[in-house]
N, C-alpha and C positions, 0 to 999 in steps of 0.2 A: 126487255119489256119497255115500252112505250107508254105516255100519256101525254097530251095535246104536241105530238108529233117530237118530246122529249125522250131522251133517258133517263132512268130514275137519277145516277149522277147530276145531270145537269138540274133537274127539277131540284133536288137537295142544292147546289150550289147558288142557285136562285133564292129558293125561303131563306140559306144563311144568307145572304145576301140583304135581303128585305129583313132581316130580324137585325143584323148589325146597324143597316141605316134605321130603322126602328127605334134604335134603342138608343143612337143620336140625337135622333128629333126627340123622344119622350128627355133624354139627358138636358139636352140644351133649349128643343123648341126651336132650333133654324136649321142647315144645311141639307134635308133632304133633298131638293132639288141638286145642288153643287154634287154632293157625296154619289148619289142616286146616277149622273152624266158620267163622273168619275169610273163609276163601277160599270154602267153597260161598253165602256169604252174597253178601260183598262182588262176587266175580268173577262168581257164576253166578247171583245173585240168585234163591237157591231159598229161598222160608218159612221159619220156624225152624224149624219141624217136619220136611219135609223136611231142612235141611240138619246135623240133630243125630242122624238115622238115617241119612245118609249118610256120615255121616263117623265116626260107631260100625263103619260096615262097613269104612270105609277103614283104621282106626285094626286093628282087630280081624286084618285080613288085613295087614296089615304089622309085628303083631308073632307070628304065624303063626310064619317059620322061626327070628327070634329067640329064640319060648321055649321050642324043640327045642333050640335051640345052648346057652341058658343049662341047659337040665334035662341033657343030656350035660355038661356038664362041674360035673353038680349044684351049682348058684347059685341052686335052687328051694327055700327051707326049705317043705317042704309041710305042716307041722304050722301053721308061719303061714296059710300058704295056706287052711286048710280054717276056721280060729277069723274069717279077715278074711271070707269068701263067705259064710258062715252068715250074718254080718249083712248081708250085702252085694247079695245075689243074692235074698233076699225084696224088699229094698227096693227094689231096682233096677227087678225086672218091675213093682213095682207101680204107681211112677213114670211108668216106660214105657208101659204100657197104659195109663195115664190119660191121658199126652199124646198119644198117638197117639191117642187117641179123639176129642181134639178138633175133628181135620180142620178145617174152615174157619172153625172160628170165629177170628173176624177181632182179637177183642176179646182174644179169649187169647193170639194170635202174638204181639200187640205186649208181652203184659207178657214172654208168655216172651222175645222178644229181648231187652228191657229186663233180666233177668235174668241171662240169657246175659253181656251186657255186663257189669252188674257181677261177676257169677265170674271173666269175662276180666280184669278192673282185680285181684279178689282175687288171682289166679295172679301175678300181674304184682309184688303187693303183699308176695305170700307168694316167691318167688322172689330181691324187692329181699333180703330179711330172710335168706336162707339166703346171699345172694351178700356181704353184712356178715359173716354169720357165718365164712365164709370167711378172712375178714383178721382175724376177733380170734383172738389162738393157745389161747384159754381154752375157745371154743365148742364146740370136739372133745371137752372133756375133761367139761365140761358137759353135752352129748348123754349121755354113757356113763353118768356117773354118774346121770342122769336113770333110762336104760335101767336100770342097777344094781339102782336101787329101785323100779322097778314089778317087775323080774323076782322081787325079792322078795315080792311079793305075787301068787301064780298065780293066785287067784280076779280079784283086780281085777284084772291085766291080761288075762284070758280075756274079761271082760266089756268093756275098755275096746275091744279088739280090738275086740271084737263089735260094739257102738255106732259106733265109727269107721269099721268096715265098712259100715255100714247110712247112715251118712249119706253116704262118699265114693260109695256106688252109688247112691242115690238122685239123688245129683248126677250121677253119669255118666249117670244114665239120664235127668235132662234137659235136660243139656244136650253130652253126652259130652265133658265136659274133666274133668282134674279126675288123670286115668293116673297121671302122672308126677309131675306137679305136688306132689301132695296126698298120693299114697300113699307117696313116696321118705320125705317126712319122720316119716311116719306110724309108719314101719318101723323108722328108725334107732332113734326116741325110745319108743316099745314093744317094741322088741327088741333095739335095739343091734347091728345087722345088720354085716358089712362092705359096701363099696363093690357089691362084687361082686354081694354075695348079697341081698343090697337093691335092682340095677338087676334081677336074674335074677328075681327073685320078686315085685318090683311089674310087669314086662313079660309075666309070663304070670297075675298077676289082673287088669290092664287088659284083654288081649286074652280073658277069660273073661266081665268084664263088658261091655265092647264088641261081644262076640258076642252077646251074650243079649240086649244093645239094640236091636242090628240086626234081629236075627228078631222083635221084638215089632213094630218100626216099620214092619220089611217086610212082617208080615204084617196091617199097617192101611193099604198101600200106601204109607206116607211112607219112599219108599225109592229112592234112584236106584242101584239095581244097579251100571248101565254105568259111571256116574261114578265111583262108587267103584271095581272093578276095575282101570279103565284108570288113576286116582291112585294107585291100587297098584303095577303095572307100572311107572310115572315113578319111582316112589320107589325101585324099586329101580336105578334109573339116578343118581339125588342120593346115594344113601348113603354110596356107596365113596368117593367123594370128598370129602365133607363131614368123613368117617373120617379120611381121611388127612391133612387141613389143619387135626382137628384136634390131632394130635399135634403140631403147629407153632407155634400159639398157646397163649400163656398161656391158664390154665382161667379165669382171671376175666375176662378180655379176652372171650369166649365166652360168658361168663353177662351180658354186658353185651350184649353180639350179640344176644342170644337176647331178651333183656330191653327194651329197645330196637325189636325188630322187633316185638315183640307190642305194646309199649304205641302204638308210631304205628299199627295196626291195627285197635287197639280204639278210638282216638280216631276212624279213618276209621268204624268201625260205630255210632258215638257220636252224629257229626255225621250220619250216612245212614240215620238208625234212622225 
C-alpha cells in the first residue's frame, strides 16, 4: 500500500522523524533546521541538494502557525524585519538558484556536504559560546550595552543589519541552517531585542527565508514535497510535549540536550560523508 508515491513504513519513518525533531524545537526552541538536514541525509540518504530544499520546506511550514501566534501577540519588530530581508532575500535566491542548478554534479554534492558539515560544527560552536554566556552574570549586561552603541549609530547598524542579512541568507539558502542558530544572536547584539521579541521575529524571518528556498529548489525539482509535509504533521505531534518538559528542566540542562544531540550527528555525517 502506497500514499504520496510512499510506503506506509517510510510514511511512519517520516512522522517519527518530524515528531522527534518536534519535540526538539518545542524542548529547546532552536535546531530544527541543523537536526531536520541531519535526518534527511543520515536517515533518508537524499543528496545535499535534495536534502537542503527539503528541509527549507519542512522548516518553513512549521514555523507557519508560530509566526501568526508570535505577530498576534506582536513579538514581530517589523522595522527589524524588513532592514534583515533587504540583505537577506537577494542573497538567498541567489544562492539557491545556483545550487539548485547544480543537479548531478557529483563533484559539487560532495563539497556542499563537506560544507554543510562544517556550518553544523559552527552552530554546535556558536551555540557552546551563547550556552557559557549563560553562566557568566556579566554577558547580559555586555549584550546590552553592545546593542546600546550600535543603536547609537543608525547608519551603521542599518548597514550592519543589511550585511548580516545577506550572509545569514545566503547560508540558509545553502544549506538551510543557520534560523535560530545565527539569527537569535544576531538580534539581540544589533538591537537589543527581549527574549520574546527576538524568538517572535527571528521565527517569522527563518520561515520567510526557508520559504523562498524551497520554491527555488522546488522549482529545480530538488524538492521532496511528501517528505517534507508528512515531517510537518510529526512535528506537530513532538512539540506539545517537548513544551511542556521543557518547563521542568533547567534552561542549561536543555542547551546541553540540544548541544549534544547535534554534535553526535554531525560526527555521524562526518564519519558517513
Amino acid at each position: 500500500m502506497e500514499l504520496f508515491g510512499l510506503e506506509i513504513w517510510e510514511i511512519a519513518l517520516r512522522l517519527a522523524m518530524g515528531g522527534a525533531i518536534g519535540f526538539c524545537i518545542g524542548l529547546t526552541g532552536v535546531g530544527g533546521g541543523v537536526l531536520g538536514l541531519q535526518a534527511t541525509t543520515l536517515l533518508l540518504r537524499m543528496d545535499p541538494i535534495m536534502a537542503v530544499g527539503t528541509t527549507s520546506l519542512y522548516i518553513s511550514l512549521t514555523n507557519i502557525s508560530a509566526s501568526f501566534h508570535h505577530a498576534k501577540l506582536k513579538n514581530i519588530a517589523w522595522t527589524a524585519v524588513v532592514r534583515f530581508l533587504a540583505g537577506a532575500i537577494p542573497a538567498n535566491i541567489l544562492v539557491s538558484q545556483w545550487i539548485s542548478a547544480q543537479g548531478d554534479n557529483t563533484g559539487f554534492q560532495h563539497a556542499l556536504k563537506t560544507f554543510i558539515i562544517g556550518i553544523v560544527f559552527f552552530s554546535v560552536v556558536v551555540m557552546t559560546i551563547d550556552a557559557i554566556n549563560t553562566l557568566r552574570k556579566k554577558a547580559k549586561d555586555e549584550e546590552l550595552q553592545l546593542a546600546s552603541k550600535i543603536q547609537q549609530h543608525w547608519i551603521f547598524r542599518n548597514v550592519l543589519c543589511v550585511l548580516l542579512g545577506a550572509l545569514i541568507g545566503g547560508l540558509i539558502g545553502a544549506t538551510s541552517v543557520g534560523g535560530g542558530v545565527l539569527i537569535v544572536p544576531m538580534l539581540i547584539i544589533v538591537f537589543g531585542f527581549s527574549a520574546a521579541r527576538t524568538v517572535g521575529t527571528s521565527t517569522f524571518i527563518a520561515m520567510v527565508l526557508t520559504m523562498a528556498t524551497a520554491l527555488i529548489y522546488g522549482k529545480g525539482g530538488a524538492l521532496e514535497a511528501s517528505t517534507a509535509i508528512i515531517m510537518a504533521i510529526g512535528s506537530l505531534a513532538g512539540v506539545r510535549p517537548g513544551t511542556r518538559l521543557s518547563v521542568k528542566l533547567p534552561d542549561q540542562l536543555l542547551r546541553l540536550i540540544m548541544i549534544g544531540l547535534i554534535l553526535i550527528a554531525a560526527i555521524m555525517m562526518l564519519t558517513n560523508r
